[in-house]
N, C-alpha and C positions, 0 to 999 in steps of 0.2 A: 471322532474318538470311537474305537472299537472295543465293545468289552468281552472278555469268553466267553464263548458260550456255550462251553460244553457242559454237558448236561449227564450226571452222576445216579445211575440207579442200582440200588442196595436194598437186600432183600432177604428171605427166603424162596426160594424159585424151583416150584417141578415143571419143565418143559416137554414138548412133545415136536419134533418136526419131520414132515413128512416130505421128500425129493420125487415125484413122478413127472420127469420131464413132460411137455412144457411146464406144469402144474405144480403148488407147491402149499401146505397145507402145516398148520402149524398151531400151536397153543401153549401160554404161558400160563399159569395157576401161583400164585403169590403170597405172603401173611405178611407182616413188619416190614413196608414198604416204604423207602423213605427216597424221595427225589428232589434234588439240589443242583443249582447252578451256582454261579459266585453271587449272586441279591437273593438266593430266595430257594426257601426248601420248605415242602409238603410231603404229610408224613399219612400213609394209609396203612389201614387193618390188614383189608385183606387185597384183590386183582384179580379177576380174571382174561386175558384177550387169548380171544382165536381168531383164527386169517384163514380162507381160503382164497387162493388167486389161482385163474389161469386164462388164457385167451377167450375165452366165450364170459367170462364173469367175475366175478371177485364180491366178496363179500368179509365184513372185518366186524367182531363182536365184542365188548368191552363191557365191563363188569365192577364197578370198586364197590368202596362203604356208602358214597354218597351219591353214586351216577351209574349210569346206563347207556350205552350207544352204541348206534349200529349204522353201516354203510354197505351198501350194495349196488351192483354194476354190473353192465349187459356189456362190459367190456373189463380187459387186466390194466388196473390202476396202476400196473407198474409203469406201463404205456403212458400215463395220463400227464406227464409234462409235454410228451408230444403232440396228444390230442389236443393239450389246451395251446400250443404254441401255433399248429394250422388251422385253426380255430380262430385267435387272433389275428394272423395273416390274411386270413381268407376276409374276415369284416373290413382288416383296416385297406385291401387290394379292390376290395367293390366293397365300397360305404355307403352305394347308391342300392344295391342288393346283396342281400345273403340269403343263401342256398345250401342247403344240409344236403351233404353226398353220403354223412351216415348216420344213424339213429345211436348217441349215444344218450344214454341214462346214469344217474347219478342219485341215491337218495340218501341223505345223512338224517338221523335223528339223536337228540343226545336228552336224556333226563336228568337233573338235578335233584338232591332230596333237602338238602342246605348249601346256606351258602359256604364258598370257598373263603380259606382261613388262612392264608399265607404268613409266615412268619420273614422277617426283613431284617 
């Protein structure tokens, strides 16, 4: 059984985005944020996210009422379903050795100030 899963965001919204090919840079600023799918909707104050991406790095910053996170990368995350899919190839092709032909990095951190209050 499959259910929607689209996912509904409404707001107040000042954006900013930035095209310098390859590179692509961008930011969303938010107040009366409310996100819903068909089971389940969370409702924030305020938002901040900004993105930088482009071929040497990528970096993504996030900001609510209750949280903080950030991610960064010595590589463009847009990339990153194909990193991770020759990545699994290469373990599951030699499971007797794995051998890194490149140095990627990945760092996620995310803070909490309360818990999460979903309404159903």
């Amino acid at each position: 059984m499959h259910g929607d899963s689209t996912l509904s965001i409404s707001g107040d919204f000042k954006s900013k985005l930035i095209l310098n090919q390859p590179s692509l840079e961008g930011s969303v600023e938010g107040i009366s944020i409310l996100l819903r799918n068909q089971s389940t909707k969370y409702l924030l104050d305020t938002m901040t996210f900004q993105a930088m991406l482009s071929p040497t790095g990528s970096e993504l910053d996030y900001y609510s009422d209750n949280e903080k996170g950030k991610l960064v990368s010595n590589f463009d995350i847009r990339d990153s379903q194909d990193i991770i899919q020759k990545w699994i190839g290469t373990i599951f092709n030699k499971a007797d050795t794995v051998s890194a032909t490149s140095s990627r990095l990945l760092i996620s951190t995310s803070k909490r100030k309360t818990p999460v209050s979903f309404n159903y």
